[in-house]
DRENPA-3360 file (N, C-alpha, C; in nm, 2 decimals, always signed):
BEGIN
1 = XXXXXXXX = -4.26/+4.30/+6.35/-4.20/+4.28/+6.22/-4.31/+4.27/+6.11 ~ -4.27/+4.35/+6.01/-4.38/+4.31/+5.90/-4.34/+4.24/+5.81 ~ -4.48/+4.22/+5.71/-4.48/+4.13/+5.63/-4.34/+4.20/+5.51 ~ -4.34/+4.30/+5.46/-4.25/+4.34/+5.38/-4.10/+4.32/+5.43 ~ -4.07/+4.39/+5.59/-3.98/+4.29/+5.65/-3.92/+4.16/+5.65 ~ -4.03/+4.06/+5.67/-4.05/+3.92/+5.67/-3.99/+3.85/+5.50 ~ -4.02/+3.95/+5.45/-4.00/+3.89/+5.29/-3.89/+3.93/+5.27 ~ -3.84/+4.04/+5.29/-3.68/+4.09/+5.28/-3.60/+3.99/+5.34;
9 = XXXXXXXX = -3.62/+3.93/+5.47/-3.46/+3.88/+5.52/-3.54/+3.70/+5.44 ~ -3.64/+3.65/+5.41/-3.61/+3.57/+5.36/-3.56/+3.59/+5.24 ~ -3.58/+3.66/+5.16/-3.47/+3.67/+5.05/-3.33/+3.68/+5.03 ~ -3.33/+3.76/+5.16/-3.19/+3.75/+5.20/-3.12/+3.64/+5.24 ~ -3.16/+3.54/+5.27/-3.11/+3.42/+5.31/-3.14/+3.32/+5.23 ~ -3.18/+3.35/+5.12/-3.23/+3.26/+5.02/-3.15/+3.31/+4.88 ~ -3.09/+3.41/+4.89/-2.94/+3.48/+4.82/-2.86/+3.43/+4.88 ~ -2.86/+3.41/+5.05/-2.72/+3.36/+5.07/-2.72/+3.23/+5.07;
17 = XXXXXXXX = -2.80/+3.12/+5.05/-2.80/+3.02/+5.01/-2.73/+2.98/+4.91 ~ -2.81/+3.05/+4.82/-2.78/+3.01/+4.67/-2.64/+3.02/+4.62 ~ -2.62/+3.15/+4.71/-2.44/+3.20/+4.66/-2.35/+3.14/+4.77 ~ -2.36/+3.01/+4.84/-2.28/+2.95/+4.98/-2.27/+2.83/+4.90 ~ -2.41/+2.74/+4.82/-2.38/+2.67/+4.70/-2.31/+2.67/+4.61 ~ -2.31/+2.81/+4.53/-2.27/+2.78/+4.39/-2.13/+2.80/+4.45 ~ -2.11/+2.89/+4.56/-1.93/+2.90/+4.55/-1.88/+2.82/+4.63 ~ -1.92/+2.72/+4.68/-1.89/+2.58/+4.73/-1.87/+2.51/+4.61;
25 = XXXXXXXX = -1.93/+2.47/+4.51/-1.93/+2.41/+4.36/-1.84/+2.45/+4.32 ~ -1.80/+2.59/+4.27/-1.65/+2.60/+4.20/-1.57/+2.61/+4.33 ~ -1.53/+2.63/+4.41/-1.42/+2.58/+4.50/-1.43/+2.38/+4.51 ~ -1.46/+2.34/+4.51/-1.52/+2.19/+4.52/-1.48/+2.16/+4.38 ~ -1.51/+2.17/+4.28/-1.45/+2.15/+4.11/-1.32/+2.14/+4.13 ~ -1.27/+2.33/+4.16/-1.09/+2.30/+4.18/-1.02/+2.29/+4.30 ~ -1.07/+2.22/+4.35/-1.00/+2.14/+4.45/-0.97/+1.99/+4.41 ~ -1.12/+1.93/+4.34/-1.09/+1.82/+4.31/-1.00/+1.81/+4.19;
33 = XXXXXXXX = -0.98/+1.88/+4.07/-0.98/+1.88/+3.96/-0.76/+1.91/+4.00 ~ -0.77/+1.96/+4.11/-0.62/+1.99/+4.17/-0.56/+1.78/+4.26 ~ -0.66/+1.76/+4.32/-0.68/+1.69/+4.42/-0.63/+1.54/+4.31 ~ -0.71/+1.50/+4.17/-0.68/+1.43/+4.08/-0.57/+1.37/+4.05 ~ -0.48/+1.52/+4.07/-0.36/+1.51/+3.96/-0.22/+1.46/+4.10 ~ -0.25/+1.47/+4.22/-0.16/+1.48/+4.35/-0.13/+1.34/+4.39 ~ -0.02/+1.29/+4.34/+0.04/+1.11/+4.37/+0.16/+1.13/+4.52 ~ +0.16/+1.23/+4.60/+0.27/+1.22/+4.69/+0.12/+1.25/+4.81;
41 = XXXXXXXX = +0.22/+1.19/+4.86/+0.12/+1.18/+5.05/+0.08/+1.04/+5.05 ~ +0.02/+1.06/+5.18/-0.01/+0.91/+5.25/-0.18/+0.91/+5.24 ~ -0.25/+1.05/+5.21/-0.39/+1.02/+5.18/-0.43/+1.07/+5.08 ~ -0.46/+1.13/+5.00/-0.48/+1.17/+4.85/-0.41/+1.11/+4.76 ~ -0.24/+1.10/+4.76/-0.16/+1.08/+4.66/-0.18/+0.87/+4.66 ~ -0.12/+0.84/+4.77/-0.17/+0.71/+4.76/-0.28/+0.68/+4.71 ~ -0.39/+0.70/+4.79/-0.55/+0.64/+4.71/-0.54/+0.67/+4.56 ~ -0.49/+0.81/+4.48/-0.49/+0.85/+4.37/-0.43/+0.71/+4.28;
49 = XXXXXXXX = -0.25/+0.68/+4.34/-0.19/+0.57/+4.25/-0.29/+0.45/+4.27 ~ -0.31/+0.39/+4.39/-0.40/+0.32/+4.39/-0.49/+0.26/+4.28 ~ -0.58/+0.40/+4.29/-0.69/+0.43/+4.15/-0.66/+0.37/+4.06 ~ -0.49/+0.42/+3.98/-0.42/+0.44/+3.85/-0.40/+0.29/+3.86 ~ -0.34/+0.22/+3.93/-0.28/+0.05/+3.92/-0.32/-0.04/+3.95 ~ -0.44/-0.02/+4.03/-0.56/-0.13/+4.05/-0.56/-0.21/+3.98 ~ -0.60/-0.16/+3.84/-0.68/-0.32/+3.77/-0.56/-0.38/+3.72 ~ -0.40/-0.37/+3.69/-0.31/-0.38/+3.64/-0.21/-0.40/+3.75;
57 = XXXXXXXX = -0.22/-0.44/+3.84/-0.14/-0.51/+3.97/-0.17/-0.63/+3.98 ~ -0.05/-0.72/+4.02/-0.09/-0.86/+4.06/-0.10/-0.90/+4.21 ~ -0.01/-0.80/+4.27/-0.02/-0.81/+4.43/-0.04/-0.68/+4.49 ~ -0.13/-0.69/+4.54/-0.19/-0.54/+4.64/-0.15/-0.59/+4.82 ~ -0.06/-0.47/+4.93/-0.12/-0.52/+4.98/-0.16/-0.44/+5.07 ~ -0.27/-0.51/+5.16/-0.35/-0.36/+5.25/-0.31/-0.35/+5.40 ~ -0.33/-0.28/+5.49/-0.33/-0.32/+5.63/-0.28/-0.14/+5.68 ~ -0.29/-0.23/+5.78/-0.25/-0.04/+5.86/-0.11/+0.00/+5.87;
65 = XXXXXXXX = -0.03/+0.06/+5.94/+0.14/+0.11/+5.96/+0.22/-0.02/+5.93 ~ +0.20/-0.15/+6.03/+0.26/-0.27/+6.00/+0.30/-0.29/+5.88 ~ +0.17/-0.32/+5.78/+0.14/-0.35/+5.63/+0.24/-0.24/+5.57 ~ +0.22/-0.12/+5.63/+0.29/+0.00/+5.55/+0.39/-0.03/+5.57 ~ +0.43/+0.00/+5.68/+0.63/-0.03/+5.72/+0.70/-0.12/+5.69 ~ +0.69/-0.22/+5.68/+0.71/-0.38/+5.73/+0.70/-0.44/+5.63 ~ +0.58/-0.44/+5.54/+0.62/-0.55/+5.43/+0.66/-0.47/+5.27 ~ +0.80/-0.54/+5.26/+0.88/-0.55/+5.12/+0.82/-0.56/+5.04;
73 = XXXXXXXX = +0.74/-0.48/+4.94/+0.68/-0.55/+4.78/+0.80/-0.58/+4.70 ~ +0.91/-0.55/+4.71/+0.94/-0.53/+4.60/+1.02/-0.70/+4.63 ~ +0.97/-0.78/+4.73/+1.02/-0.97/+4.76/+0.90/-1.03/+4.75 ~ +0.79/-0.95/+4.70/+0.72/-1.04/+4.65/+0.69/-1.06/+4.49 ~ +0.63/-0.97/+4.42/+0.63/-0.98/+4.24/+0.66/-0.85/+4.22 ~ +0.74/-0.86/+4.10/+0.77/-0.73/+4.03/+0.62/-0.62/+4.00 ~ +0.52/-0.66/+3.97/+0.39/-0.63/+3.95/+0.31/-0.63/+4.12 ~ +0.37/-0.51/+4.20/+0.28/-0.55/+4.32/+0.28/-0.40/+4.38;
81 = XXXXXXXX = +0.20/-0.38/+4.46/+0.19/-0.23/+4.55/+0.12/-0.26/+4.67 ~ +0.20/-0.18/+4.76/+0.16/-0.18/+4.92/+0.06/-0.07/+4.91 ~ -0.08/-0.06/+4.97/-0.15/+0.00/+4.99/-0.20/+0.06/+5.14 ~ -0.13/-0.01/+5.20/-0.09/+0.00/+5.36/-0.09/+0.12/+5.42 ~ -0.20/+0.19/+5.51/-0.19/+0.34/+5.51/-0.18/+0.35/+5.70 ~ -0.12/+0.41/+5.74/-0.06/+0.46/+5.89/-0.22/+0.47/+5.96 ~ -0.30/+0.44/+6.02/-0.39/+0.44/+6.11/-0.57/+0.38/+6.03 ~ -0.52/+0.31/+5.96/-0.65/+0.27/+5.86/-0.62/+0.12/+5.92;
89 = XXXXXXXX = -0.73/+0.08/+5.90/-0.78/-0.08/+5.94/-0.84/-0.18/+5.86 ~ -0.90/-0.25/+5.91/-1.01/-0.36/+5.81/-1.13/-0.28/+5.74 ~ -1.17/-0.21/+5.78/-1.31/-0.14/+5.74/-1.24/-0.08/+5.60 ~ -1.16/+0.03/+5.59/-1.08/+0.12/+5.52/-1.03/+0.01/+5.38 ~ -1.00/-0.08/+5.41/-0.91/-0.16/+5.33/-1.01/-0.27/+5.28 ~ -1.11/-0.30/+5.31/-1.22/-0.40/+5.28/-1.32/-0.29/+5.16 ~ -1.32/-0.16/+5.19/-1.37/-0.04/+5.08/-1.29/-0.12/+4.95 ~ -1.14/-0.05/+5.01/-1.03/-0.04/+4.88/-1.09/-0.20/+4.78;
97 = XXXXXXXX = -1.05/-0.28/+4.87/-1.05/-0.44/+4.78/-1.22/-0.44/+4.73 ~ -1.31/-0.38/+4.75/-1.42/-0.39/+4.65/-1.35/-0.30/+4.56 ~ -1.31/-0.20/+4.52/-1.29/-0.15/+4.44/-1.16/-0.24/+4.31 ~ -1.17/-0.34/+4.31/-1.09/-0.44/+4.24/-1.15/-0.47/+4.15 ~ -1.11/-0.53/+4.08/-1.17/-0.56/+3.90/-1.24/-0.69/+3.99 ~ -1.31/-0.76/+3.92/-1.43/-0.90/+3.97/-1.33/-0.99/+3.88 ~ -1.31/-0.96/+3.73/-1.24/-1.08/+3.63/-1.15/-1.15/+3.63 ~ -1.04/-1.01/+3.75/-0.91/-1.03/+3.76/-0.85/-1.10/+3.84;
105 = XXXXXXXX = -0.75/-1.19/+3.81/-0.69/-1.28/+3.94/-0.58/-1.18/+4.01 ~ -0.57/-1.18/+4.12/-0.48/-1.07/+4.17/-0.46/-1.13/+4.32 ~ -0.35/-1.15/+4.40/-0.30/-1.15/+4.49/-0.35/-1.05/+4.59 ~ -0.38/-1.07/+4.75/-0.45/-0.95/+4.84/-0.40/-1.01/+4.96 ~ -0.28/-0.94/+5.03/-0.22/-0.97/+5.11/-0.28/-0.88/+5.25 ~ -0.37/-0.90/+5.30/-0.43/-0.83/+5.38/-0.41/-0.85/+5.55 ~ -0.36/-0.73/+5.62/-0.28/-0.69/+5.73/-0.38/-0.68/+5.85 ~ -0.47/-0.76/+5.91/-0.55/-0.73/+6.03/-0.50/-0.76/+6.14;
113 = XXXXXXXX = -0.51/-0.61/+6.17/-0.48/-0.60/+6.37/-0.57/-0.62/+6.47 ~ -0.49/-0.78/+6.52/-0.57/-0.88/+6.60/-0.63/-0.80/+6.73 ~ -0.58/-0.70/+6.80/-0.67/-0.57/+6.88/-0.69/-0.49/+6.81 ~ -0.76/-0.48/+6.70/-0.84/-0.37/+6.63/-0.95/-0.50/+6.56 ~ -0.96/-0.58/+6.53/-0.99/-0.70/+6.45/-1.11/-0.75/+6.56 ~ -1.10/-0.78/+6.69/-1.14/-0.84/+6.84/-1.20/-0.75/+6.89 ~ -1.18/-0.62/+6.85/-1.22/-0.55/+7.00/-1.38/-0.53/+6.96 ~ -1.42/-0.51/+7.11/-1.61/-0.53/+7.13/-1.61/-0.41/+7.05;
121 = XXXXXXXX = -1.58/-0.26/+7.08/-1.66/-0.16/+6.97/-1.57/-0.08/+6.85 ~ -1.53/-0.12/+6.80/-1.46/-0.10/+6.67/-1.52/+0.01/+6.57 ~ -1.46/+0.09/+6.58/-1.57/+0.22/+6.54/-1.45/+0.25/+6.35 ~ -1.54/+0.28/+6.25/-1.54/+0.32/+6.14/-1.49/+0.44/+6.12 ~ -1.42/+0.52/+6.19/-1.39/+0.66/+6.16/-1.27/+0.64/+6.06 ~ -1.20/+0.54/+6.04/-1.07/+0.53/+5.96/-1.14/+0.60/+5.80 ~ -1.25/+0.55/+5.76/-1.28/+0.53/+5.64/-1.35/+0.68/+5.57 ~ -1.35/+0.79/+5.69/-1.37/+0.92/+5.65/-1.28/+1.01/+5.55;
129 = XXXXXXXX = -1.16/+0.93/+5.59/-1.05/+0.97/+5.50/-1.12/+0.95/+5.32 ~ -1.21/+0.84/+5.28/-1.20/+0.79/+5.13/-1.31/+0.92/+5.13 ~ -1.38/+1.03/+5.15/-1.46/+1.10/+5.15/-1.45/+1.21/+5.05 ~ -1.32/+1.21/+5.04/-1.27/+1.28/+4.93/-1.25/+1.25/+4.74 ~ -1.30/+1.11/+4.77/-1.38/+1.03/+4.64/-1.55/+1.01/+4.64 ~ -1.58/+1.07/+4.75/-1.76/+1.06/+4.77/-1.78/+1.06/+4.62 ~ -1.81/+1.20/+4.59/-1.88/+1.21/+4.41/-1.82/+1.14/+4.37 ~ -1.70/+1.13/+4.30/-1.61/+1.09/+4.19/-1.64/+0.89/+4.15;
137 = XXXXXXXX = -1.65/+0.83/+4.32/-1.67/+0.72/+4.28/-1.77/+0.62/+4.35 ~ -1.85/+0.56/+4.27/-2.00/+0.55/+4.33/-1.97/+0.45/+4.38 ~ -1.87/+0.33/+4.40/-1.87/+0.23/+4.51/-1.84/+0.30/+4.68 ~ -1.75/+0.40/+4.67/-1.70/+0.43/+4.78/-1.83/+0.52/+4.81 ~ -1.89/+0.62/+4.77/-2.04/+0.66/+4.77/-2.11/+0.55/+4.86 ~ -2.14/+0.43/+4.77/-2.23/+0.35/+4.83/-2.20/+0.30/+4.97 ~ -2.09/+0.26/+5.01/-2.03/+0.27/+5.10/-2.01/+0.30/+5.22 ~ -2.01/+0.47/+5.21/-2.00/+0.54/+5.31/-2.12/+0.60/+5.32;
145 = XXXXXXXX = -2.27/+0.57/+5.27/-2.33/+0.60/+5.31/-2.40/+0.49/+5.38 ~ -2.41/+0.35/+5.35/-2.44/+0.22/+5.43/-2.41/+0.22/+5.53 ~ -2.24/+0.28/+5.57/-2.19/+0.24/+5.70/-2.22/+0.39/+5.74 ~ -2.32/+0.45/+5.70/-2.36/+0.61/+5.77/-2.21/+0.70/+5.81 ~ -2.14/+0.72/+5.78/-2.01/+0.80/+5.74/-2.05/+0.92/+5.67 ~ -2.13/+0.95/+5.58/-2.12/+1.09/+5.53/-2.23/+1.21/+5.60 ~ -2.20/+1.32/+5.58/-2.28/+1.39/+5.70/-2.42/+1.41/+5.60 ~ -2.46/+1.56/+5.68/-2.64/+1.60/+5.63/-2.61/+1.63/+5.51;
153 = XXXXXXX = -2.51/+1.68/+5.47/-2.52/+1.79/+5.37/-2.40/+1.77/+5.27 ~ -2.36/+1.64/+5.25/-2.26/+1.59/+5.18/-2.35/+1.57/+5.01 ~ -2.46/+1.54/+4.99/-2.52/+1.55/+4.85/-2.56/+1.70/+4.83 ~ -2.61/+1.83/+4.93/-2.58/+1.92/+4.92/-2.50/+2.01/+4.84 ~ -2.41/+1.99/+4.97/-2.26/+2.04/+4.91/-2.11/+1.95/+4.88 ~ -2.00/+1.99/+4.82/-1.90/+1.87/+4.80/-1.80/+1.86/+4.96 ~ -1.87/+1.89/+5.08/-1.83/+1.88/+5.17/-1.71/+1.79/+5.18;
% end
């Protein structure tokens, strides 16, 4: 191989770099910029309301399917939201409640599953889900990179 060789295919991969970036960035823009506006589902749309009623709720409450299924907000305060998501746990839901105003007095009715809660290795994959707020919000950022959750190439690209 020669040197003029040598310099061609690194160019060449140094073009396809550049263009695997930038078109990851506008696909990644509107996705999020789609991803924003979406209040239905149990992972985007929830976390999205969430977002919206946080500081302006009196009772939140969190936990996994139980918390989801099971408990009535609407018997506890007119001013309340279940945040209770089908396979999320203490880890996932201890994120959400930092994300709470500090000033605010607010009610946090929090749902821990006593074999999920106990057990010797209790693994953090629930909280991959909030990954889709990486950029957007620097607590969950800080977060999921503490508890090592984001991959190589997550500041990279909007993975």
């Amino acid at each position: 191989m020669t040197k003029a060789n040598l310099l061609h295919i690194i160019k060449i991969l140094g073009l396809i770099v550049l263009l695997s970036f930038v078109i990851d960035k506008i696909v990644y823009f509107t996705i999020t910029k789609i991803s924003e506006n979406v209040y239905s589902g149990q992972a985007i749309g929830k976390l999205n309301q969430y977002l919206q009623i946080k500081d302006t709720t009196k009772t939140i409450v969190f936990g996994n399917s139980r918390a989801n299924h099971h408990i009535d907000i609407r018997k506890l305060t007119r001013s309340s939201y279940n945040m209770g998501m089908d396979g999320k746990f203490i880890a996932h839901s201890a994120i959400l409640i930092k994300l709470l105003p500090k000033n605010t007095a607010q009610n946090v009715l929090l749902h821990v599953e006593p074999n999920v809660a106990f057990r010797p290795t209790y693994r953090i994959d629930e909280i991959k889900s909030l990954m889709v707020k990486y950029h957007t919000n620097d607590i969950i950022k800080e977060e999921l990179t503490k508890m090592n959750q984001n991959n190589v190439f997550q500041k990279f690209f909007g993975v």
